[in-house]
Each structure stands twice: as structure tokens, then as C-alpha cells.
DSSP file (Angstrom, degrees, kcal/mol; ACC not computed):
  #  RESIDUE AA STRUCTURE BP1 BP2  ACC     N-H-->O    O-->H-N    N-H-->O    O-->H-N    TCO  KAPPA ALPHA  PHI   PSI    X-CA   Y-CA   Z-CA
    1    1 A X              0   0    0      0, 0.0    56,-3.2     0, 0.0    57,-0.8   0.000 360.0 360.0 360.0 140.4  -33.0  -56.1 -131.1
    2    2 A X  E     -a   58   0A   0     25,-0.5    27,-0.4    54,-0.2     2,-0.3  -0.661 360.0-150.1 -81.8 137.4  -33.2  -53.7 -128.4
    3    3 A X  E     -a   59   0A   0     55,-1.5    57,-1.7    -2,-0.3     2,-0.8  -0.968  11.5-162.1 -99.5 125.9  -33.4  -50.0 -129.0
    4    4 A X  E     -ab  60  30A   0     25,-2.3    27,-2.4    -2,-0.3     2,-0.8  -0.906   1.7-167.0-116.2  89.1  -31.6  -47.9 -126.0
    5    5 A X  E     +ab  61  31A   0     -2,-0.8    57,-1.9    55,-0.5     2,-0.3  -0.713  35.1 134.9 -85.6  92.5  -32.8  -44.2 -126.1
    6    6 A X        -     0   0    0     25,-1.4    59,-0.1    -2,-0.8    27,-0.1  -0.914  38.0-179.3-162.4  95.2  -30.4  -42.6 -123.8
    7    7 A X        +     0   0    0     57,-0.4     2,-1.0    -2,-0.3     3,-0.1   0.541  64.5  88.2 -57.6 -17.2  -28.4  -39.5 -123.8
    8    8 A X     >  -     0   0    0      1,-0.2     4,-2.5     2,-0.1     5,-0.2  -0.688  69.0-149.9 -85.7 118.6  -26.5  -39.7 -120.2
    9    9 A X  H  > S+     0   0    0     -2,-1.0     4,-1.0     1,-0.2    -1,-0.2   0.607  88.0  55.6 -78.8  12.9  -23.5  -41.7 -121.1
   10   10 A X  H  > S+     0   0    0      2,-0.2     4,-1.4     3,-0.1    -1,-0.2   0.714 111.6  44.5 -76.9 -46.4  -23.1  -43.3 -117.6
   11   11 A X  H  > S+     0   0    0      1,-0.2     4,-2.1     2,-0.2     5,-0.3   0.820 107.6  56.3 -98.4  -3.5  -26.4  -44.6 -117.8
   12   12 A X  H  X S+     0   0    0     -4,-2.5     4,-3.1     1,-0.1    -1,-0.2   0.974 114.0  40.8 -66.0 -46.8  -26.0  -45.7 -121.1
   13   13 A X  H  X S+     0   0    0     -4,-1.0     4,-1.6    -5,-0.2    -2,-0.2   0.940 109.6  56.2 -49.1 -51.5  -22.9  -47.8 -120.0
   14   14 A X  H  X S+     0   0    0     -4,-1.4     4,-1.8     1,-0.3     5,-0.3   0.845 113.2  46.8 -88.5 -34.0  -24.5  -49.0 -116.8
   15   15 A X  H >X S+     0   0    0     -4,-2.1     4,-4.6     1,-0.2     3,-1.1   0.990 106.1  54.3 -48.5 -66.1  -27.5  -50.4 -119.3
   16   16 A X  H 3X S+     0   0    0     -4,-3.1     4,-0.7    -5,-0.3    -1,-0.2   0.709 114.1  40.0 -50.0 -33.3  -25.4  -51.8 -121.5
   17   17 A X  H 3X S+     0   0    0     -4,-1.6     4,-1.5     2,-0.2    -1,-0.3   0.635 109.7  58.8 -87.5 -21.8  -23.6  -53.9 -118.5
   18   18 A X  H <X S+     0   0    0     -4,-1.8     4,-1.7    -3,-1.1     6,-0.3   0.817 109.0  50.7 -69.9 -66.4  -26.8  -54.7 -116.7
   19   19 A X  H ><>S+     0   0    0     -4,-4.6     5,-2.6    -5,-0.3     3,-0.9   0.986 109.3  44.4 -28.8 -66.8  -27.6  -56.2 -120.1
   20   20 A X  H ><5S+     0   0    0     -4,-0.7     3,-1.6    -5,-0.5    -1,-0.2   0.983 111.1  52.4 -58.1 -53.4  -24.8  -58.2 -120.5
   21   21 A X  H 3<5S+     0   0    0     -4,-1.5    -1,-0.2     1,-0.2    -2,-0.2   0.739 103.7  59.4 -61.6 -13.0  -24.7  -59.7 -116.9
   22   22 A X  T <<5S-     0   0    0     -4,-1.7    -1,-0.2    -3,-0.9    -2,-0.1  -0.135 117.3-119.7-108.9  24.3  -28.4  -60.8 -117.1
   23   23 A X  T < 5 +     0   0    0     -3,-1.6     2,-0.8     1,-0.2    -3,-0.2   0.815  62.8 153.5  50.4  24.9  -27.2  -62.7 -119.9
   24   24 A X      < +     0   0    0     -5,-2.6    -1,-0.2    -6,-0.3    -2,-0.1  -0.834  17.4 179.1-117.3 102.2  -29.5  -60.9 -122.2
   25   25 A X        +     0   0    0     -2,-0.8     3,-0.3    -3,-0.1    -1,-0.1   0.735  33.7 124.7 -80.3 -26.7  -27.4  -61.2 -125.9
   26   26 A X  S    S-     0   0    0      1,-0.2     2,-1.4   -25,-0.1    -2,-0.0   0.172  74.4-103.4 -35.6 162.5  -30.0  -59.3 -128.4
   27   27 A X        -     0   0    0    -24,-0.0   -25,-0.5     2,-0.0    -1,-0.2  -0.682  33.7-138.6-108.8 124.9  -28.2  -56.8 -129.9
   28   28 A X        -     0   0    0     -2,-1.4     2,-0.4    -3,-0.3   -25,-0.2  -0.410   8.8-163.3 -90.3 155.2  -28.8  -53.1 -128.7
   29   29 A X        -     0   0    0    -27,-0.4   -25,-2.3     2,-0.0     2,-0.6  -0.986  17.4-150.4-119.9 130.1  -29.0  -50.0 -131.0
   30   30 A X  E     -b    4   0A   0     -2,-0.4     2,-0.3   -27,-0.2   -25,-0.2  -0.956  11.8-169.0-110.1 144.8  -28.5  -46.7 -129.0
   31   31 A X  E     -b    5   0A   0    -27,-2.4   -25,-1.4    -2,-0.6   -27,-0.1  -0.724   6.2-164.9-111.4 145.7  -30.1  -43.5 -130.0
   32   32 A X        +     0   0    0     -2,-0.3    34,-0.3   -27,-0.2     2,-0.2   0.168  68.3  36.5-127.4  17.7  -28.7  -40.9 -128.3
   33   33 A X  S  > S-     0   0    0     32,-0.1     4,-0.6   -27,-0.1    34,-0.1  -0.652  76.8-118.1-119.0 163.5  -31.5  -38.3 -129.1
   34   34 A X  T  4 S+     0   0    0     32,-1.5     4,-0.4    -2,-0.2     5,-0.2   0.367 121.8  51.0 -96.9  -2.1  -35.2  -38.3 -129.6
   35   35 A X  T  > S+     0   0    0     31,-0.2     4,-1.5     3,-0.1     5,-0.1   0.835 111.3  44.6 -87.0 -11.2  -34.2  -37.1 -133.2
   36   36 A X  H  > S+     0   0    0      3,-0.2     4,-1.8     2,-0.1    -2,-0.1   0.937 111.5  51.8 -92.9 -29.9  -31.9  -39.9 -133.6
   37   37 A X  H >X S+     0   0    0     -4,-0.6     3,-2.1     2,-0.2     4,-1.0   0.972 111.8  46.8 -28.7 -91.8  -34.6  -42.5 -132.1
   38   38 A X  H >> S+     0   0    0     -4,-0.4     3,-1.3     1,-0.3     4,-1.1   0.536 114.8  55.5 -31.9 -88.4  -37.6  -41.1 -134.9
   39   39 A X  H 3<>S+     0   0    0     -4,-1.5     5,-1.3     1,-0.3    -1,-0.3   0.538 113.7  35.6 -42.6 -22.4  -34.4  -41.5 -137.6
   40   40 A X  H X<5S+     0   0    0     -3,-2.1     3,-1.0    -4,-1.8    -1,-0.3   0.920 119.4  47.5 -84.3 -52.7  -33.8  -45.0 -136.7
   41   41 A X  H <<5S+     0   0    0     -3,-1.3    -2,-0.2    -4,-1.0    -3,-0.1   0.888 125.6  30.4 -30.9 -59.0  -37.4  -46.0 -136.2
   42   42 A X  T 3<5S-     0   0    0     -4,-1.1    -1,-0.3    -5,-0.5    -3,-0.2   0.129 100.9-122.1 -98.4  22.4  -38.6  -44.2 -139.6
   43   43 A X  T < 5S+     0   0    0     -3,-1.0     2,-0.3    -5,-0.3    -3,-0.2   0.945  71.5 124.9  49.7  56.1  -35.5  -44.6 -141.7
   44   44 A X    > < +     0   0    0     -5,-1.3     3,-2.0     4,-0.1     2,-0.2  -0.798  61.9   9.5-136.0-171.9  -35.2  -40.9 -142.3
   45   45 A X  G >  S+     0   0    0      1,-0.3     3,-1.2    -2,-0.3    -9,-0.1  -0.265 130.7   3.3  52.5-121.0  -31.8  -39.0 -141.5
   46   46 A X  G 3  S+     0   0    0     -2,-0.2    -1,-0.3     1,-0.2    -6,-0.1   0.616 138.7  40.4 -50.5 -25.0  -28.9  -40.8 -140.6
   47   47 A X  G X  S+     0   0    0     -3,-2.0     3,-5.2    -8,-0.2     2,-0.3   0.164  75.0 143.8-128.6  13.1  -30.4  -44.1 -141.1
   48   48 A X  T <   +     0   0    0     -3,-1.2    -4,-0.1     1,-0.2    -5,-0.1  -0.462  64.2  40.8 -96.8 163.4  -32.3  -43.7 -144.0
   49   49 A X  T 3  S+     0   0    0     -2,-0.3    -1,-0.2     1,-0.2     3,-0.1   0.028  80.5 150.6 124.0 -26.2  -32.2  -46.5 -145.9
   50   50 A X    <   -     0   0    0     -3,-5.2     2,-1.3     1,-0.1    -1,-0.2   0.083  60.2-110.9 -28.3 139.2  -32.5  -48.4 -143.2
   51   51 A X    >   -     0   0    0      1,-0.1     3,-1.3     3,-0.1    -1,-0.1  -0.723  35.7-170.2 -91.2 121.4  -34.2  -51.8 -143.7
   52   52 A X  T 3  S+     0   0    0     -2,-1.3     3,-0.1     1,-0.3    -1,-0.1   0.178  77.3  82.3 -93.2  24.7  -37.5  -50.9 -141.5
   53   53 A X  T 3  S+     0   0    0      1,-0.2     2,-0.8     2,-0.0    -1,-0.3   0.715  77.8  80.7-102.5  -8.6  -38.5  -54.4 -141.7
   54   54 A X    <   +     0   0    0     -3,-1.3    -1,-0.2     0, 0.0    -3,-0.1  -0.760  67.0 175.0 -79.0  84.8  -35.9  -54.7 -138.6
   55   55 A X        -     0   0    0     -2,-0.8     2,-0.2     1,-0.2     3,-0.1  -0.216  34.5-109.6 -90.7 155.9  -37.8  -53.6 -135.7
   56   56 A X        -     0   0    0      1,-0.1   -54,-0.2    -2,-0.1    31,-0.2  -0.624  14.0-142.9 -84.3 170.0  -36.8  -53.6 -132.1
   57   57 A X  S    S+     0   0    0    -56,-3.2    30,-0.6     1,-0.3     2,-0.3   0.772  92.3   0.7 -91.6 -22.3  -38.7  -56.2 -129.8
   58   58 A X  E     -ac   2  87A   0    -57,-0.8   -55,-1.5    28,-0.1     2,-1.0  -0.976  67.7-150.4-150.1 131.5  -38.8  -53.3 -126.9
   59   59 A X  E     -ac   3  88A   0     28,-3.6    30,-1.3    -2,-0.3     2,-1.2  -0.844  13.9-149.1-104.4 119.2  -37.3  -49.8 -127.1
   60   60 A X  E     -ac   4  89A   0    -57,-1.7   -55,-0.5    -2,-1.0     2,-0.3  -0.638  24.6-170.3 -75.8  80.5  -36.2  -48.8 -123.7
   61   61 A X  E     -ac   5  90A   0     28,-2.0    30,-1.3    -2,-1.2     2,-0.6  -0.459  18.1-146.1 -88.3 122.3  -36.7  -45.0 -123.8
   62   62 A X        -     0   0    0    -57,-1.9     8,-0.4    -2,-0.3    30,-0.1  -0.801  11.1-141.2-107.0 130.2  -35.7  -42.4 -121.3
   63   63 A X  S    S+     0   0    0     -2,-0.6     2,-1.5     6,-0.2     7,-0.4   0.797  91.3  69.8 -36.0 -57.3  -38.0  -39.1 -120.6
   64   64 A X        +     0   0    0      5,-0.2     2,-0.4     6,-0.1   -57,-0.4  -0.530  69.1 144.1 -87.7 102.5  -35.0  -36.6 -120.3
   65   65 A X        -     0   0    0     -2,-1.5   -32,-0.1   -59,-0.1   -31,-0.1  -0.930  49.8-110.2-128.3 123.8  -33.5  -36.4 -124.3
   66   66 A X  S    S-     0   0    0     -2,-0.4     2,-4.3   -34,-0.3   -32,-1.5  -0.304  96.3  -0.3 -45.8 155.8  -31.8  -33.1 -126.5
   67   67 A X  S    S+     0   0    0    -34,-0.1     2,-0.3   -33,-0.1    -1,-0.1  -0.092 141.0  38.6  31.3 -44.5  -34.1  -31.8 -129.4
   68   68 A X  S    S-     0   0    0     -2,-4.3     2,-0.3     4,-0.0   -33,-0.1  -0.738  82.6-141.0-112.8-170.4  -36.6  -34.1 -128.9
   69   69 A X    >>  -     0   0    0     -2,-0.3     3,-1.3   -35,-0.1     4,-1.1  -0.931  33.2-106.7-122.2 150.3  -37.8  -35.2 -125.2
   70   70 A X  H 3> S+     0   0    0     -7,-0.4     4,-0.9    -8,-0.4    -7,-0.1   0.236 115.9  54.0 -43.6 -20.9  -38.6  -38.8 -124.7
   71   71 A X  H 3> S+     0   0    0     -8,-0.4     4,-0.7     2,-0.1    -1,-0.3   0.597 103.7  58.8-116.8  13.7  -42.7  -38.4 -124.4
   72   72 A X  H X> S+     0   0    0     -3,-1.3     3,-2.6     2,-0.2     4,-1.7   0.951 109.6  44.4 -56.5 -84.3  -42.6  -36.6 -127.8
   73   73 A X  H 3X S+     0   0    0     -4,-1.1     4,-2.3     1,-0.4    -3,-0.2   0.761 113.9  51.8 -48.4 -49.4  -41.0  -39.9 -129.2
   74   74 A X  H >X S+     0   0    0     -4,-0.9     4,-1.8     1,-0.2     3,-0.6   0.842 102.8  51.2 -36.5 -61.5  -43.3  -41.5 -127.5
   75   75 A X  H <X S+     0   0    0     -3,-2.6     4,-0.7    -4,-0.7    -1,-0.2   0.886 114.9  47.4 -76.0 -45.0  -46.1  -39.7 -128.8
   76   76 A X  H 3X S+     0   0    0     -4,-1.7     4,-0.8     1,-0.2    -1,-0.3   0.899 103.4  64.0 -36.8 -48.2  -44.8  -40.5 -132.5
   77   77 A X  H << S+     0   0    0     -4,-2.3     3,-0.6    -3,-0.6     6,-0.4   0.913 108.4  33.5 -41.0 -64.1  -44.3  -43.7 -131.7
   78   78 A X  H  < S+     0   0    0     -4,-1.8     2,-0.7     1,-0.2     5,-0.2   0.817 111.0  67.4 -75.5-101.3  -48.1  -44.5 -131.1
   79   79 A X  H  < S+     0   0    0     -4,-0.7     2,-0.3     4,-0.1    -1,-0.2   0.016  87.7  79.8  14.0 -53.5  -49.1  -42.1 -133.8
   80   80 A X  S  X S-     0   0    0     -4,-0.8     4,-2.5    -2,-0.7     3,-0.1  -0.645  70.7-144.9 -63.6 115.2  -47.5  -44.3 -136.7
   81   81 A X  H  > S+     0   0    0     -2,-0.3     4,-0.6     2,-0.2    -1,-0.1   0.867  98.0  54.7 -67.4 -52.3  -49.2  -46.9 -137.9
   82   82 A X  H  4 S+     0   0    0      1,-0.2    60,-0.2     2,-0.1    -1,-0.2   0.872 123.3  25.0 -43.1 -51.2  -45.6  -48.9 -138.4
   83   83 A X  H >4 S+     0   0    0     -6,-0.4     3,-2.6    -5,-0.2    -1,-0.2   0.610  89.9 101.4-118.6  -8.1  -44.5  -48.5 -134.9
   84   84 A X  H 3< S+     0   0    0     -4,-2.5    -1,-0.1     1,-0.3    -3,-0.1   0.855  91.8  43.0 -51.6 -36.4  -47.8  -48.0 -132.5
   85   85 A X  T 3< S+     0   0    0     -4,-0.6    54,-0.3    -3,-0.1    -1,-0.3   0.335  81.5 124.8 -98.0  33.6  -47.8  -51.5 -131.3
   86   86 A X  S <  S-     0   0    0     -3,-2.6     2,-0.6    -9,-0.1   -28,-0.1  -0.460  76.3-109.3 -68.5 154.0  -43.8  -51.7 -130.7
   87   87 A X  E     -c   58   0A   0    -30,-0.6   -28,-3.6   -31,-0.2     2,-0.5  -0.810  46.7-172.3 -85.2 116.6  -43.4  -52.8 -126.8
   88   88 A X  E     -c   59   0A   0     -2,-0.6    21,-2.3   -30,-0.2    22,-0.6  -0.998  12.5-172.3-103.3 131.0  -41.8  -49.1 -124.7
   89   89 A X  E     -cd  60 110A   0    -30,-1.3   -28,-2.0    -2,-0.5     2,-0.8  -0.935  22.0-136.1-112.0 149.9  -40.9  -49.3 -121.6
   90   90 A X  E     -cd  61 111A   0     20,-3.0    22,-2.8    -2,-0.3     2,-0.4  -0.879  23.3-171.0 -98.9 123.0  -40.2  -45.9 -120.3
   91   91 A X  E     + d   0 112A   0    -30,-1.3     2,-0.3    -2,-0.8    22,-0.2  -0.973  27.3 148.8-130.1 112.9  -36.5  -46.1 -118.0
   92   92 A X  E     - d   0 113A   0     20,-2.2    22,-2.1    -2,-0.4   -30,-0.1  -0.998  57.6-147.6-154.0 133.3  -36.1  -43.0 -116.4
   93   93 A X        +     0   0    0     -2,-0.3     2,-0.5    20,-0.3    20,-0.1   0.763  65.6 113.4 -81.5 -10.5  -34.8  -41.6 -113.5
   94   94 A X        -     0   0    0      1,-0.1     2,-0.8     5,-0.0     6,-0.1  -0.425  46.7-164.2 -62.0 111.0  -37.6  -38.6 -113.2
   95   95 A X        +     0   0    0     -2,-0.5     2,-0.4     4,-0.1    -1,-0.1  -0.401  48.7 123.7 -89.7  52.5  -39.9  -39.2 -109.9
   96   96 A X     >  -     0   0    0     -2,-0.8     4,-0.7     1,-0.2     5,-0.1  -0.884  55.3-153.3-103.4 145.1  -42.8  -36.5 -111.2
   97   97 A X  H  > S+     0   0    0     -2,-0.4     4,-2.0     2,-0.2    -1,-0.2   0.700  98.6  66.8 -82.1 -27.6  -45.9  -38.4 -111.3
   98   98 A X  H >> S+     0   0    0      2,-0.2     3,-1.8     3,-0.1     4,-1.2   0.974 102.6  52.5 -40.4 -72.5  -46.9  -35.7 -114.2
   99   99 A X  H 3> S+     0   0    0      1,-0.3     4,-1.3     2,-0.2    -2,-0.2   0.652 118.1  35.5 -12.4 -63.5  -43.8  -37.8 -116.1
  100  100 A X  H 3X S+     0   0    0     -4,-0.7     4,-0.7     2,-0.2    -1,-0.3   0.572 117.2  48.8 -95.2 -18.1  -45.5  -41.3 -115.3
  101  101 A X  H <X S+     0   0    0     -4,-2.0     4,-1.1    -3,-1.8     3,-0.5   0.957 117.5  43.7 -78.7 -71.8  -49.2  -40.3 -115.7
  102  102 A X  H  X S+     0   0    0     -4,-1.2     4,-2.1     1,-0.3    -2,-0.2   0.670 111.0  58.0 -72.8 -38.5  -48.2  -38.5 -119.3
  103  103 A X  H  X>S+     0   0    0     -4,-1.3     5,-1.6    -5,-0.4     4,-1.2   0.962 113.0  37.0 -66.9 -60.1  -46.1  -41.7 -120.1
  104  104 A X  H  <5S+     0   0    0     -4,-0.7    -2,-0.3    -3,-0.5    -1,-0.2   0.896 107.7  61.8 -65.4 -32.3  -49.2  -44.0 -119.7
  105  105 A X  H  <5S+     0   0    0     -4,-1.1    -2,-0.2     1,-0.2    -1,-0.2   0.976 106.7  52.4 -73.7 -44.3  -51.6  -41.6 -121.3
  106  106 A X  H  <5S-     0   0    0     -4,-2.1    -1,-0.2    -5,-0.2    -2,-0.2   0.827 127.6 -96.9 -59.2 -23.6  -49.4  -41.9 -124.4
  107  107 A X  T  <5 +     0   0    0     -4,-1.2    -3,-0.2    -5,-0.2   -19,-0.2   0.803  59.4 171.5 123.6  22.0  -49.5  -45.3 -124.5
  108  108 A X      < -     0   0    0     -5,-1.6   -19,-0.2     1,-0.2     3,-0.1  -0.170  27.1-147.4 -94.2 155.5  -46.0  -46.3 -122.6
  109  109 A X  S    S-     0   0    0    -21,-2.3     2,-0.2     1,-0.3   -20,-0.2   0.414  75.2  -1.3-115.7  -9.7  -46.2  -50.0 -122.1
  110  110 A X  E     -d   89   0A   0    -22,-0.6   -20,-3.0    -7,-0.0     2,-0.6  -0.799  55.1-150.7-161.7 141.7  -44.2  -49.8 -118.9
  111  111 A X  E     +d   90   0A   0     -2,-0.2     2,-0.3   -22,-0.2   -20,-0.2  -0.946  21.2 172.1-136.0 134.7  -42.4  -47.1 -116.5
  112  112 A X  E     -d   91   0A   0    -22,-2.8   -20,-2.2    -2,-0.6     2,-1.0  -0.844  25.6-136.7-128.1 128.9  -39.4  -48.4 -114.5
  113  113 A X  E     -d   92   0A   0     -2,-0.3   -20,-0.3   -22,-0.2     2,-0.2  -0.770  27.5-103.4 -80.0 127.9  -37.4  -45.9 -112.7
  114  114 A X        -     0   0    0    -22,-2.1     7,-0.1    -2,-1.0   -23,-0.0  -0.525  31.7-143.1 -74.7 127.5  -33.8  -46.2 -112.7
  115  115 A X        -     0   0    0     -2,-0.2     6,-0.1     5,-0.2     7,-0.1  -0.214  12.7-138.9 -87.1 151.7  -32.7  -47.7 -109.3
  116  116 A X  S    S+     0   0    0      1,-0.2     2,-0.2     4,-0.1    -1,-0.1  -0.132  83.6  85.5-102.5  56.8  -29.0  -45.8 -108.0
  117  117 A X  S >> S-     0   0    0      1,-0.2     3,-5.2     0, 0.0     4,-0.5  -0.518  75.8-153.0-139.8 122.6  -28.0  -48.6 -107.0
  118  118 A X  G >4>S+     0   0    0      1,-0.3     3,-6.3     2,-0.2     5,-0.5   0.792  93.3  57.0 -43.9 -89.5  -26.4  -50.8 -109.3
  119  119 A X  G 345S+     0   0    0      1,-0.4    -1,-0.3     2,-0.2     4,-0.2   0.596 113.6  49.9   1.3 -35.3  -26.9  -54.2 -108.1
  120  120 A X  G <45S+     0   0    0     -3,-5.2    -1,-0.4     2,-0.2     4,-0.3   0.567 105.1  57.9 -97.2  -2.5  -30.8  -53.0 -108.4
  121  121 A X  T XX5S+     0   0    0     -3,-6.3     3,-3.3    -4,-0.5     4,-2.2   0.979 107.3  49.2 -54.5 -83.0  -30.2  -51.8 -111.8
  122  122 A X  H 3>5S+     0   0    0      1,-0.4     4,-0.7     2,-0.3     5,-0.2   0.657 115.6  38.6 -27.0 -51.2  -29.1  -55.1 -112.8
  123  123 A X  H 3><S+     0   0    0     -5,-0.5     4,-1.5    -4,-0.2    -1,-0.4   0.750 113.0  51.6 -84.6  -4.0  -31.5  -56.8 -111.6
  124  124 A X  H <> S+     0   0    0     -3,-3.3     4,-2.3    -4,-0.3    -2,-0.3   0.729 115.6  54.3-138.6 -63.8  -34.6  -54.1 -112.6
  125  125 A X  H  X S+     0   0    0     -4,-2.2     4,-3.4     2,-0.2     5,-0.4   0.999 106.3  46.5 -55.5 -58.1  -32.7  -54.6 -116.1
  126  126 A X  H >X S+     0   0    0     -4,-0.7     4,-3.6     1,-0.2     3,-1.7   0.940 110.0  54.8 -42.4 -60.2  -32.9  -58.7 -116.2
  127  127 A X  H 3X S+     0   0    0     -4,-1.5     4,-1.8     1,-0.3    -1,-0.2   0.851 109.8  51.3 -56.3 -24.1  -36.8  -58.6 -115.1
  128  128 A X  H 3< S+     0   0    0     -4,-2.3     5,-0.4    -3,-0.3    -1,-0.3   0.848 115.5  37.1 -69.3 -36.4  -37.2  -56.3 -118.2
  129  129 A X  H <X S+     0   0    0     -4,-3.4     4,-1.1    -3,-1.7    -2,-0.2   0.807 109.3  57.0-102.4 -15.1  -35.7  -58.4 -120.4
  130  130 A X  H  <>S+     0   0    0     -4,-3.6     5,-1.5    -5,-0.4     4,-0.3   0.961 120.3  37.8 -64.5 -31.5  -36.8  -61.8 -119.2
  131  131 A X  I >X>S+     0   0    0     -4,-1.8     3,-2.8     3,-0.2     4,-1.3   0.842 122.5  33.9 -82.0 -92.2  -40.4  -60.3 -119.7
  132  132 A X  I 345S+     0   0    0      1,-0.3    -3,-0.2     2,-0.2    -1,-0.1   0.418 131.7  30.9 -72.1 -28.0  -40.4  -58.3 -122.6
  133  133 A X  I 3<5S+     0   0    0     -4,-1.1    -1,-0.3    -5,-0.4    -2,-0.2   0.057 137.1  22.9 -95.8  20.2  -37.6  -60.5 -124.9
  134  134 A X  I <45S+     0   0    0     -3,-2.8    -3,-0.2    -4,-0.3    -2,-0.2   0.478 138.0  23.8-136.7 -48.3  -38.8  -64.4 -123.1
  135  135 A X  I  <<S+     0   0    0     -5,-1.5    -4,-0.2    -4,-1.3    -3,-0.2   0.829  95.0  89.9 -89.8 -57.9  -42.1  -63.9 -121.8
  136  136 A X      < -     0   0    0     -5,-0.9     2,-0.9    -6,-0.2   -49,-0.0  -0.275  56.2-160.1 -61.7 115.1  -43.8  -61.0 -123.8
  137  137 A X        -     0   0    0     -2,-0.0    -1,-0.1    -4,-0.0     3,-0.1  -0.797  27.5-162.1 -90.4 107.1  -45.9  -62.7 -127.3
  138  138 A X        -     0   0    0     -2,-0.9     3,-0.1     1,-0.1   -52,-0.1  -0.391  22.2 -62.0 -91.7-176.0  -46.1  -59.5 -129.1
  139  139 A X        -     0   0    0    -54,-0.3    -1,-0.1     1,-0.2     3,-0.1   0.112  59.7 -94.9 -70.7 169.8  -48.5  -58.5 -132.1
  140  140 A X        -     0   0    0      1,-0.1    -1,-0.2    -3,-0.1     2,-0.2  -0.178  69.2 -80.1 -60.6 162.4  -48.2  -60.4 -135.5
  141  141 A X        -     0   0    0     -3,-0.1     2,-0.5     2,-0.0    -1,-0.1  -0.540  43.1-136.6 -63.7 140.9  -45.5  -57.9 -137.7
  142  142 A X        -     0   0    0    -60,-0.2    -1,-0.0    -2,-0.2    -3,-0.0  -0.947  21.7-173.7-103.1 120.3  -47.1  -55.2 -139.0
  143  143 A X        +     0   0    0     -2,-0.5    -1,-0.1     2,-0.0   -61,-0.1   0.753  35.4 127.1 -75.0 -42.8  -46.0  -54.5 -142.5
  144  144 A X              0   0    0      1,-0.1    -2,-0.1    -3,-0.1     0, 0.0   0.583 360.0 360.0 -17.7 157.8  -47.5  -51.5 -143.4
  145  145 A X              0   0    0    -64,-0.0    -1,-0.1     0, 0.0   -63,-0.0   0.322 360.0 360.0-127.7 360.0  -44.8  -48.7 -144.9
């Protein structure tokens, strides 16, 4: 499973089609918040109840979010014994190098800019998902609650 943290719906679409053409079938969850991201992650809100032994294999998270912002989530993320070693790649259109320095100090496991032009989306998307869902061995499951 994929988790897609992404408010813009255009780039949520464009993801979501970038996906598909790169032949990449997991099945994506979009948050469209950083509160609704944490509630899916932790079971709490909307989702709780959730079975939290169904992780994503990579959450592809974007910087610019309502109520919470994308290196907030982040910062949860790694915080949490349950989700610090989940794979983030940060996909973001924001060129500050504060953004990408602050994204790595937290512990972001990659940061991709989003290319404007599709055709390099699409392809930017496939190399993300041949590595992190073909390539990537990530840590044994962590059980912990």
C-alpha cells in the first residue's frame, strides 16, 4: 500500500495516473491533510479502528498541507516508535533549500521535486516506485502498539 499525502487535487490526480501508467498496481490511500495522514497512520479520528497492522510500504508526502504541514507529519512520523522506520519520500513542488535541509534533518528518506512536466512526472513517479516497492528491503515489521 501506498499512502499519498496530498491536498492539491490536480496533483493528486496527476499521481494517481503517473502511478497507473508505470504499471505500479499497490493500492494508494490518500490523506488529504496532515491530520488526516497522523489519523490513518495511528488509527485515531476517522480511521480509528483501523487495523494498524496494515502499513504503507512508502508514504509519499507533500510539504505544503491544511492544519498540519507535511514536516510536522514528518516529525511524528519518526517520533513514534510504530511508524519511525516507514520509507517517506518527501514529493513536493517547494524549491527552498530550508524545505529539503529540514526534510532530511527529520529523517525524510528521500526528496523528489514535482517535475511540471508530465511526461517527467511519470517517469520521476516509476523510479519511485521501482525503488521503493521492487528494489527497497525494508526493516523486519515492527509490531509494537
Amino acid at each position: 500500500m501506498i499512502l499519498l499525502v496530498e491536498d492539491n487535487p490536480d496533483d493528486e490526480i496527476l499521481t494517481l495516473r503517473a502511478l497507473k501508467k508505470n504499471n505500479i498496481k499497490n493500492e494508494v490511500t490518500v490523506a488529504r491533510d496532515g491530520v488526516e495522514a497522523l489519523d490513518f497512520l495511528f488509527g485515531t479520528g476517522t480511521y480509528e479502528g483501523r487495523d494498524l497492522i496494515e502499513m504503507p510500504e512508502v508514504i509519499l508526502l507533500d510539504l505544503k498541507l491544511p492544519r498540519i504541514d507535511g514536516l510536522e507529519v514528518l516529525r511524528r512520523i519518526r517520533e513514534a516508535e510504530r511508524t519511525r522506520l516507514l520509507p517517506v519520500v518527501v514529493l513536493t513542488t517547494s524549491t527552498e533549500d530550508q524545505d529539503r535541509l529540514r526534510s532530511y534533518d527529520l529523517g525524510a528518506n528521500s526528496y523528489v521535486r514535482k517535475p511540471v512536466d508530465f511526461q517527467e512526472f511519470i517517469g520521476a513517479v516509476g523510479q519511485l516506485g521501482l525503488y521503493w516497492l521492487i528494489l527497497n528491503e525494508p526493516p523486519p515489521l515492527v509490531r509494537s502498539v
